[in-house]
C-alpha positions in Angstrom: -2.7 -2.9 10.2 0.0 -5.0 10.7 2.3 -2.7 12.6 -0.3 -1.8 14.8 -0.7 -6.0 15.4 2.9 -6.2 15.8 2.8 -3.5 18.8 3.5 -0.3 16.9 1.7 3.0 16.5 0.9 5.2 13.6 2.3 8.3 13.6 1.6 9.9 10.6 1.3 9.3 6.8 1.2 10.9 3.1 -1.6 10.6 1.2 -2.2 12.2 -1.8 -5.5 10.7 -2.5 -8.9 11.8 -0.6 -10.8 8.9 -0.4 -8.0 6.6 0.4 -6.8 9.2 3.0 -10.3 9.5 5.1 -10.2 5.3 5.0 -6.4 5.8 6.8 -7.9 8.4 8.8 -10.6 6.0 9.9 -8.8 2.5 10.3 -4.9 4.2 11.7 -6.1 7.5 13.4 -2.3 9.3 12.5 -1.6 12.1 15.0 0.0 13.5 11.9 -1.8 13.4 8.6 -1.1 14.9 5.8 -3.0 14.7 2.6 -0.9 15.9 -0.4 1.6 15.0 -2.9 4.9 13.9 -1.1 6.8 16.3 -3.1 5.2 18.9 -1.6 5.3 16.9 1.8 9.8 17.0 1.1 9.6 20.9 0.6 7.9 21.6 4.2 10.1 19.1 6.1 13.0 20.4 4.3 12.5 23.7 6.9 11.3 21.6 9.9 10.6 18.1 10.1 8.1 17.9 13.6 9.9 15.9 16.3 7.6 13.0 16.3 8.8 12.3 12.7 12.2 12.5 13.3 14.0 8.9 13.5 11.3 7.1 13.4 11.6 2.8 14.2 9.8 2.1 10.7 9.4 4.6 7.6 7.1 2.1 5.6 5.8 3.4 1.8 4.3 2.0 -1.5 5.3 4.5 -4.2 2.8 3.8 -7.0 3.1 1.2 -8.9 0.8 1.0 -12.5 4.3 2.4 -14.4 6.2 -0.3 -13.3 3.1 -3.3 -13.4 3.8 -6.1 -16.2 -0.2 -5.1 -17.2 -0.4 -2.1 -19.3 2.0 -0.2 -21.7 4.5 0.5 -18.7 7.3 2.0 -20.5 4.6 4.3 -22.4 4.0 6.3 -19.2 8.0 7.0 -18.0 9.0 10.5 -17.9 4.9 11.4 -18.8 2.6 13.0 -16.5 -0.7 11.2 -15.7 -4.5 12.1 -14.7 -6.3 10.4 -12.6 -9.8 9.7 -12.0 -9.3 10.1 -7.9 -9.1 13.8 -9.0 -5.3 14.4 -8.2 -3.4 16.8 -10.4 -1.3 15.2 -13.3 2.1 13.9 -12.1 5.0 11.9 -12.8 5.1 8.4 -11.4 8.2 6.7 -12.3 9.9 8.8 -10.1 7.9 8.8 -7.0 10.4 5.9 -5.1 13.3 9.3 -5.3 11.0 11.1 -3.3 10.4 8.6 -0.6 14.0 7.9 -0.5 14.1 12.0 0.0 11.4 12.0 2.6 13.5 9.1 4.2 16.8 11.4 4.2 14.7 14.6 5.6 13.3 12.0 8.3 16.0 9.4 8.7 14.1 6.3 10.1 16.0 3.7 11.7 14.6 1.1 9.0 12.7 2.1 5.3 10.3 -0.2 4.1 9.2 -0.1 0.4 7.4 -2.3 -1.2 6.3 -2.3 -5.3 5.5 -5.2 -8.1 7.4 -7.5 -9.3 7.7 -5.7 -12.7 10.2 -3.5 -11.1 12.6 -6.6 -11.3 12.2 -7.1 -14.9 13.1 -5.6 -18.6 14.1 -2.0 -18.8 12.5 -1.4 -15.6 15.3 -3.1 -13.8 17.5 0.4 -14.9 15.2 2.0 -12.1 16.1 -1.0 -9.7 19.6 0.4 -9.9 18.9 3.8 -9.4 16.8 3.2 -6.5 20.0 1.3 -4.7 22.3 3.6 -5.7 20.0 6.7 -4.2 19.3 4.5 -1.3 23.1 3.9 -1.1 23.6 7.9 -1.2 21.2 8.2 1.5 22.9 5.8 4.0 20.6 2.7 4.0 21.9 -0.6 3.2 19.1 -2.2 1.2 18.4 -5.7 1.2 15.9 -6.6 -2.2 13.0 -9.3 -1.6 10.4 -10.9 -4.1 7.5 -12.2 -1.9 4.4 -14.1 -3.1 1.9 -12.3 -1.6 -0.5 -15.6 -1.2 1.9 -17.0 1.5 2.3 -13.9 3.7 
């Protein structure tokens, strides 16, 4: 909602969940949605990526974020496949930010937005926090790493 405040427009969006995908639908009306894992969303742009996609101003996602959360047994679910109750087929989680760091390469943005929890910064999980850099090196973005308090935005 904010983009569209700040003057942009939606173009399109990933969504592997159907619920949360028919409230998109509803609220952002994306001339290009796709409901599916963004794994499989990689493996059809990989053969074409539809020219409204390509360099976009903004490539803005929220990999999930309950294996990296300070609430739960976090480490417990790395390199595990989870079920959950939306209905989606099991599926890793830990490495869903390498796929949107992939989907940015296939669509090369001019900026990437990701945001995640603050858990992400902290303990073992920081070992993803450097992996994430580095792939985001690899894929030509310079990344700049922010922890915002989401009661003053």
């Amino acid at each position: 909602m904010g983009y569209n405040l700040a003057g942009f427009h939606v173009v399109g969006n990933v969504e592997i969940d159907p619920q949360m995908m028919e409230l998109y639908q509803r609220n952002h009306a994306p001339k290009l949605p796709f409901q599916m894992d963004i794994r499989d969303f990689n493996k059809q742009m990989a053969s074409a990526v539809p020219d409204e996609l390509s360099g976009l101003d903004i490539l803005d996602g929220s990999p999930p974020c309950s294996t990296f959360s300070t609430s739960g047994a976090r480490s417990a679910k790395w390199g595990k496949e989870t079920q959950f109750r939306e209905g989606q087929h099991k599926q890793r989680l830990d490495d869903l930010f390498f796929h949107f760091i992939k989907t940015a390469q296939l669509l090369q943005p001019k900026v990437v937005v990701a945001e995640n929890v603050p858990g992400l910064l902290v303990g073992n999980a920081k070992g993803f926090v450097t992996e994430i850099l580095a792939a985001f090196d690899a894929a030509g973005y310079t990344v700049q790493v922010w922890k915002l308090n989401a009661a003053t935005m």
